[in-house]
C-alpha positions as CSV (number, residue, x, y, z in Angstrom):
1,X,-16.6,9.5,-83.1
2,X,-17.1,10.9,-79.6
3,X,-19.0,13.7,-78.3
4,X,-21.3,14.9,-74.9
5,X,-24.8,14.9,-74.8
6,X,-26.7,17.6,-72.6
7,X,-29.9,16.5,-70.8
8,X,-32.3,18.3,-69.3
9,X,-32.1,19.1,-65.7
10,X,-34.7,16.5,-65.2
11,X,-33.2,13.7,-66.7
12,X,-30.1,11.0,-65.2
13,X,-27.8,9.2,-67.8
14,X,-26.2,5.7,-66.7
15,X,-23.9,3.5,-68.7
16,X,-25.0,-0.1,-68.4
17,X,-23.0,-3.4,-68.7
18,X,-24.7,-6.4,-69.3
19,X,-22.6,-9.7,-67.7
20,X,-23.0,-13.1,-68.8
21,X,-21.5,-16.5,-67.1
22,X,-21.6,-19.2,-69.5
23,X,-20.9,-22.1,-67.1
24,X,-21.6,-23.2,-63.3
25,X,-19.0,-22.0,-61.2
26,X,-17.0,-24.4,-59.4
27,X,-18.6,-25.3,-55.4
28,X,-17.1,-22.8,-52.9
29,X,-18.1,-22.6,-49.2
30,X,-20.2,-20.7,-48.6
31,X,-19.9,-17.3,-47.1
32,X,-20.9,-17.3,-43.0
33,X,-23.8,-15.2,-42.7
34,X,-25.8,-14.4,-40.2
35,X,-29.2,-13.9,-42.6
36,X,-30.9,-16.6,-44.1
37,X,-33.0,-16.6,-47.7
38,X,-36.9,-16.5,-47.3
39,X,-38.2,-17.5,-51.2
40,X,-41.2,-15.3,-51.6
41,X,-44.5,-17.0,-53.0
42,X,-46.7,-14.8,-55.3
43,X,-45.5,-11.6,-53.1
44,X,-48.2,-8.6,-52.8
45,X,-47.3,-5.8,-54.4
46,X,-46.8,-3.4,-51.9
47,X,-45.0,-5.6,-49.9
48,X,-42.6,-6.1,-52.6
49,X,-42.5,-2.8,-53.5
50,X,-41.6,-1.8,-49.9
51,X,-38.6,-4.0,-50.1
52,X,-37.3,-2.7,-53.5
53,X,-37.5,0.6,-52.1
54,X,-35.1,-0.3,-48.9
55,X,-32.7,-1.8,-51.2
56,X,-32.8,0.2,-54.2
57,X,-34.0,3.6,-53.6
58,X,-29.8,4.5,-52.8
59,X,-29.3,3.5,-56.5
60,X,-32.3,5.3,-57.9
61,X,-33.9,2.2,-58.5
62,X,-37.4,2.8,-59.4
63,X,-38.9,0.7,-62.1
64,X,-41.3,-1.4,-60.4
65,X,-42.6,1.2,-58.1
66,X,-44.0,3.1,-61.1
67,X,-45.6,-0.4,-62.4
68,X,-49.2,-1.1,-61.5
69,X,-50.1,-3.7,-59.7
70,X,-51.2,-5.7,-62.6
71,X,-48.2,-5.0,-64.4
72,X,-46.1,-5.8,-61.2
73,X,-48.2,-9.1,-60.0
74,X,-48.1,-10.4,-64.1
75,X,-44.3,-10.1,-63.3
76,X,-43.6,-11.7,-60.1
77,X,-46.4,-14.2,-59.8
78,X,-45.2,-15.4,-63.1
79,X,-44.1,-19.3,-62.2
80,X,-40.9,-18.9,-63.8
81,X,-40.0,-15.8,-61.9
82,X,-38.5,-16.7,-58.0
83,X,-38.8,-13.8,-55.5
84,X,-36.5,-14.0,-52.4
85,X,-35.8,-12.0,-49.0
86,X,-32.7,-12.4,-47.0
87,X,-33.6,-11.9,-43.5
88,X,-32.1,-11.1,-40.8
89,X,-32.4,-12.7,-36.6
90,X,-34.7,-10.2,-36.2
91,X,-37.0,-11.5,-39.2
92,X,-36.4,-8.2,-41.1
93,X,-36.1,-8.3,-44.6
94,X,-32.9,-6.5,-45.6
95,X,-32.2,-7.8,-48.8
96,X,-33.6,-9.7,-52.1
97,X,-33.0,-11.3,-54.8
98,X,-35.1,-11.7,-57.9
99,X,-34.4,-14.8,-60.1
100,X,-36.1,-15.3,-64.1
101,X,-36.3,-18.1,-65.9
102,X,-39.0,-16.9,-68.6
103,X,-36.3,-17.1,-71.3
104,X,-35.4,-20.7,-72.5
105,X,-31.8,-21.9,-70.9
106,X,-31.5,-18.9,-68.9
107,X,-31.7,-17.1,-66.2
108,X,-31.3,-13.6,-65.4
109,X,-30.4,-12.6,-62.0
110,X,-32.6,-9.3,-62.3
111,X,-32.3,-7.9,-58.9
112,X,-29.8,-8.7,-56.5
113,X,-29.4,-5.7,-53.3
114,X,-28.6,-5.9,-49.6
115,X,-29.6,-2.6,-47.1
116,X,-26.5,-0.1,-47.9
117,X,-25.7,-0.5,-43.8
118,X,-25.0,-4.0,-44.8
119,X,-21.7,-3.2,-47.4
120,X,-19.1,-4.1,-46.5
121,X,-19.4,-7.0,-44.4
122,X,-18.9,-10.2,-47.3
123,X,-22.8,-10.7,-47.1
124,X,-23.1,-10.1,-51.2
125,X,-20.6,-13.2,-51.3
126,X,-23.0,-15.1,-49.6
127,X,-25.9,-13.8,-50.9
128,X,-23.9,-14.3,-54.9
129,X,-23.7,-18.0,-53.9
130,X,-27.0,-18.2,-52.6
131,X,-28.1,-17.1,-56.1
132,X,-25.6,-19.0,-58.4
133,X,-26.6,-22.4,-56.5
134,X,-30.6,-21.3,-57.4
135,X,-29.9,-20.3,-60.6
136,X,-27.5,-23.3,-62.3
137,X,-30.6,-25.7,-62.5
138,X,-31.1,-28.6,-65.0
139,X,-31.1,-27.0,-68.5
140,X,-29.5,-23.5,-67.5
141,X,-26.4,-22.6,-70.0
142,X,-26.5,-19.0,-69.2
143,X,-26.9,-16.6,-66.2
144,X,-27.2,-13.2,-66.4
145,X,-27.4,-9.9,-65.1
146,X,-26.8,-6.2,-65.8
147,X,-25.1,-3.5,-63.4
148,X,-25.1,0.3,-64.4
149,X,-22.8,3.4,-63.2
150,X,-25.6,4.5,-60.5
151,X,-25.2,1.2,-58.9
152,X,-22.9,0.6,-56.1
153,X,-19.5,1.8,-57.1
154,X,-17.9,-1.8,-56.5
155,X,-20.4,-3.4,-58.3
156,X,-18.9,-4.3,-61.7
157,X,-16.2,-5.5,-60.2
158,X,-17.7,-8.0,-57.7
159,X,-19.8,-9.3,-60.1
160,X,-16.3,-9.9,-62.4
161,X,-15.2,-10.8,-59.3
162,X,-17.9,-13.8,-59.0
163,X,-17.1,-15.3,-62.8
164,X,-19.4,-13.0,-65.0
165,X,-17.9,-11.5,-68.1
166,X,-18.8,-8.2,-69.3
167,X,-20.2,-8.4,-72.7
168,X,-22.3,-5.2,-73.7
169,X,-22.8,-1.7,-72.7
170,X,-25.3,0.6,-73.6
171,X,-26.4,3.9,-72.0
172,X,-29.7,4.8,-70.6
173,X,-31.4,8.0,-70.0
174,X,-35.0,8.4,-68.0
175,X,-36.5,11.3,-65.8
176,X,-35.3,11.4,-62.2
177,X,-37.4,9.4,-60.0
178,X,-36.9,12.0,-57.2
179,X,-38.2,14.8,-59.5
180,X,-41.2,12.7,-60.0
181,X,-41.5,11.6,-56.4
182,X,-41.3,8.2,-56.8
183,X,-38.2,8.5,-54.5
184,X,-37.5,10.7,-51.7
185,X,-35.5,13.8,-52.7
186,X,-32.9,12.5,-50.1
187,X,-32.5,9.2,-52.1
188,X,-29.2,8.2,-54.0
189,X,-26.7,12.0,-52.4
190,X,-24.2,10.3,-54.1
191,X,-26.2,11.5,-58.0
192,X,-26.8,15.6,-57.7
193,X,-30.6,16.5,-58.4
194,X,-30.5,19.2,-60.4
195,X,-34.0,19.8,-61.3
196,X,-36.4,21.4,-58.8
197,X,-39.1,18.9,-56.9
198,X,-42.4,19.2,-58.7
């Protein structure tokens, strides 16, 4: 059975894959790079939030800038939740990755973004190794992570590219962050905003 659903002007669909790597990849050099890793203790909110925003806001990400800060500290204080900015010379954040361990034997890779200026250049290799070498730890049997069609349009196929296996797809649906305001109406040109700015 197929068929199209109509949304609301308001409202942005994207099909989600979920990909799963099962065992530690073999050692590879690692990527040159001219940004190191900065791990992130017990980040403040807004700081964090700033950084998600620079990363994510081209891919309408905007979950944890609609969380309140008790809902967002809960999350990334959590001990078994590792926060981390790649940084360039300068000392600016232009990247993070967000590593969780809260489920046993696992961990999910649940945000992983350079700049958009930064594509291109082989610095998601590095920062992919970077975050396979944190993640296969004693005890870990499965990473994870999920990718969706509002992502970077090379994105499932670097992460395929990197040893993860697609395994599920499902589709989500929510209001359009720019709509709301949570994003700039500027954000993500590449998705047409249909409804009008409230």
């Amino acid at each position: 059975m197929s068929g199209l659903t109509t949304l609301s002007d308001d409202q942005v669909a994207a099909i989600v894959t979920t990909l799963v790597m099962t065992e530690r990849p073999r050692p590879r050099a690692l990527p040159d790079a001219t940004l190191r890793l900065v791990r992130w203790e017990r980040p403040a909110p807004d700081k964090y939030r700033a950084l998600f925003r620079r990363v994510g806001a081209r891919w309408l990400w905007f979950s944890r800038l609609v969380m309140d800060d008790a809902a967002l500290t809960a999350i990334v204080h959590d001990p078994a939740v590792e926060v981390y900015a790649a940084v360039d010379r300068a000392g600016i954040e232009v990247g993070m990755l967000e590593l969780d361990f809260r489920h046993e034997a696992a961990c999910e890779i649940g945000y992983f973004a350079l700049i958009p200026e930064l594509a291109g250049r082989g610095l998601g290799r590095w920062l992919m190794a970077r975050a396979l070498g944190l993640a296969w730890r004693g005890g870990i049997e499965r990473v994870w992570l999920h990718t969706c069609t509002l992502d970077h349009p090379h994105a499932l196929g670097f992460y395929r590219a990197q040893g993860f296996v697609a395994t599920k797809r499902t589709v989500e649906t929510f209001t359009d962050p720019r709509v709301l305001g949570v994003l700039p109406a500027d954000a993500a040109p590449q998705v047409p905003l249909l409804a009008r700015i409230r």
